[in-house]
C-alpha positions in Angstrom: 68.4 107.2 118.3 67.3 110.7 120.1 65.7 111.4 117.3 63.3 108.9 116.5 62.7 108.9 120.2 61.9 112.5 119.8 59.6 111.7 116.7 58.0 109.2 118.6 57.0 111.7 121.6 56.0 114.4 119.6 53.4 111.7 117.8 52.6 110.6 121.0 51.5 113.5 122.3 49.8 114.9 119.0 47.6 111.5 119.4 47.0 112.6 123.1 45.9 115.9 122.5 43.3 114.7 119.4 42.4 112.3 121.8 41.7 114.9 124.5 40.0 117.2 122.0 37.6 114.4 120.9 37.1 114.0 124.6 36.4 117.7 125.4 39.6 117.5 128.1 41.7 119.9 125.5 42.9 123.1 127.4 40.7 126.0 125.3 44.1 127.9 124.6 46.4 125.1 123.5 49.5 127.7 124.0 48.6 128.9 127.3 51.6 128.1 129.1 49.9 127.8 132.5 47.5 125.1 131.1 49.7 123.1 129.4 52.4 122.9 132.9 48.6 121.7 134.6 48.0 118.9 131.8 51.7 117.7 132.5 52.8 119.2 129.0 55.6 121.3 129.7 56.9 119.1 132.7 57.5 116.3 130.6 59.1 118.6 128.1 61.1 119.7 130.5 62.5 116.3 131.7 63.1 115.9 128.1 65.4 118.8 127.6 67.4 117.7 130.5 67.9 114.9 129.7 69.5 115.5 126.2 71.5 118.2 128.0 72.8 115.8 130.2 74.0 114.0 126.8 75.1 116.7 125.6 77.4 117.7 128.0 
């Protein structure tokens, strides 16, 4: 379901981002907004949003 999908991303990306920390790639301020849109963070979130909207309506 949505959910697990959910689950599933959000593991996904905390793997990425230990990943990227272990790799030095990590933006310094993981909440800066402006870094996370340039690492392709928020985009994806984004898409993500819309596309349970789209179920939702």
């Amino acid at each position: 379901s949505l959910t697990k999908e959910c689950v599933a991303r959000l593991a996904s990306g905390a793997a990425q981002a230990v990943f990227d920390l272990f790799s030095g790639r990590l933006p310094k301020n993981i909440f800066n907004r402006k870094e996370l849109e340039e690492a392709g963070f928020i985009k994806e979130d984004q898409l993500i949003k819309k596309i349970q909207n789209k179920g939702a309506s």
